[in-house]
N, C-alpha and C positions, 0 to 999 in steps of 0.2 A: 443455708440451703445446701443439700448433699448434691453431687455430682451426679447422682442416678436420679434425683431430683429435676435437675435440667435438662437432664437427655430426655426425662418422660414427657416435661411441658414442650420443649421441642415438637418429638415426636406427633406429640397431640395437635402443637398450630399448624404444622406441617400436610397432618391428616385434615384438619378444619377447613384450610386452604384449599385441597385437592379436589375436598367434597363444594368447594365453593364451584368449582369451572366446571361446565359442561361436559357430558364424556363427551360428546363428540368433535368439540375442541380440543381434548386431550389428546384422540386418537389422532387428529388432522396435525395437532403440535408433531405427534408421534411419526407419522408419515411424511412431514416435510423434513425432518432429521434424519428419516430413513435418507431418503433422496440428498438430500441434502450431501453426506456420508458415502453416497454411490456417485456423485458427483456433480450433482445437480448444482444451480446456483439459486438463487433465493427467486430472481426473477422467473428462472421458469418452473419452480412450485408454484406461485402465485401468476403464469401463465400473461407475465408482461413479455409483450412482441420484441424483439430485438430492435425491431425498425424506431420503436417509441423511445429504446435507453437510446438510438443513433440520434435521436433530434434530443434529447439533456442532453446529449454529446455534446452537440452543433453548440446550442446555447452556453452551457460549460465553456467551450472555447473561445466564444465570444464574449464572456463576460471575465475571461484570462482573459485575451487581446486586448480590452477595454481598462483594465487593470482595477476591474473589480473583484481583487482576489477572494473576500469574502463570500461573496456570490460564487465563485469560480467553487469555491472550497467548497462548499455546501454540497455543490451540486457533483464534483467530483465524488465525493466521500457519499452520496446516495449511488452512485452509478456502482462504485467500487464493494456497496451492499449488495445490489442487484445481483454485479456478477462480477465475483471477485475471481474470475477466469481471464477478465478484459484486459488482454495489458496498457493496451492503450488508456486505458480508464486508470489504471494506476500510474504511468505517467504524468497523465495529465495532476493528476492530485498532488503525485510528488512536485510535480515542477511549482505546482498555486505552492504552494508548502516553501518552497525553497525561496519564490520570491516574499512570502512573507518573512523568510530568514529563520523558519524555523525548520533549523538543517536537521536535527536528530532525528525529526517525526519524516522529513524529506529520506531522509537515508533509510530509511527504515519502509517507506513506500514503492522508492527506487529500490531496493533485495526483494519484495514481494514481484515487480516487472520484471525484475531480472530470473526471477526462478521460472515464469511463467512461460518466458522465450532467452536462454540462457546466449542464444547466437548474436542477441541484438543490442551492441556493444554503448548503443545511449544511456540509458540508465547506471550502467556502470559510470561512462565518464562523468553524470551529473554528480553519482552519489561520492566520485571525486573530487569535483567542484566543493560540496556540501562540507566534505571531512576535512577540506585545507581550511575552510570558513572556522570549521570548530579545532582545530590546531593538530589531528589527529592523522597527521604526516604517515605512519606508517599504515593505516587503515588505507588512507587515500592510494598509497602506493599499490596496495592490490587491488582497490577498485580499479586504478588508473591501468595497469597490466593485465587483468581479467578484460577490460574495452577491448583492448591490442591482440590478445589469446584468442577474441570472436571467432568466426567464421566470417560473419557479413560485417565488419571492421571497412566504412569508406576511409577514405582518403585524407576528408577534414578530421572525423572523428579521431583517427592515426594522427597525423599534424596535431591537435587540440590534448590529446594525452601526453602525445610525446612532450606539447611543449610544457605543460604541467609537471612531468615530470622531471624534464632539467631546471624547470623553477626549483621544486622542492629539493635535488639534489644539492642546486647553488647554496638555499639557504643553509642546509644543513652541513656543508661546505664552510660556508663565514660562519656558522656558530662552532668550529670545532677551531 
């Protein structure tokens, strides 16, 4: 089978497919990417209340608290669809994430919080926490200094880097 062989059958399931969906499905796919792209979040195309993702919050947290991370996650990771603007919402995800020890996907949730509100120095120290977990010493060192660089940097969270960070100097200290 030639190459311009497969592009044609392509093309044709492709067309088959289009003609299968509704236009007016189309169009509404069409216009919630508009928005979408203008900065909308997914919840307020589909015109979910703020106040309704605040009570998944509620439950989300209490199903963290309860240390039913599974549940937690679930529910985290619909809020973080809804409205991936929420920082707190990606928090909370990263942190279920982290207690189930999976740092990569935790670190990777903590830099979406972090971009969201660059000033709010937790998600850096967690995604700290996370990178000494996975042995990546010198990533941890500029989460752990981007916490410290905040603006709104309290007092424990300063204490809590700093003392991470003479950990990780110490060790790198006895292995030299």
């Amino acid at each position: 089978m030639s190459d311009a062989t497969n592009t044609f059958d392509v093309e044709n399931a492709v067309r088959d497919l289009m003609q299968a969906f509704p236009a007016d499905l189309l169009e509404k796919s069409e216009n919630a990417l508009q928005a979408i792209s203008e900065g909308a979040s997914i919840g307020d195309v589909y015109n979910i209340e703020p106040r309704k993702l605040e009570m998944v919050y509620s439950v989300a947290r209490t199903f963290y608290a309860n240390r039913k991370y599974d549940d937690a996650l679930a529910m985290f990771r619909f809020l973080t669809l809804m409205d991936h603007t929420n920082q707190k919402f990606w928090i909370g995800y990263a942190s279920t994430l982290q207690m189930m020890k999976d740092y990569e996907k935790a670190v990777e949730a903590y830099g979406f919080a972090t971009i969201l509100d660059i000033d709010n120095p937790k998600p850096q120290l967690q995604a700290g926490y996370c990178l000494i977990q996975l042995g990546k010493l010198e990533e941890a060192i500029c989460a752990l200094e981007g916490a410290l660089m905040t603006e709104d940097v309290d007092d424990k969270t300063r204490l809590q880097a700093e003392a991470l960070l003479a950990k990780i100097n110490r060790a790198e200290s006895s292995a030299e």
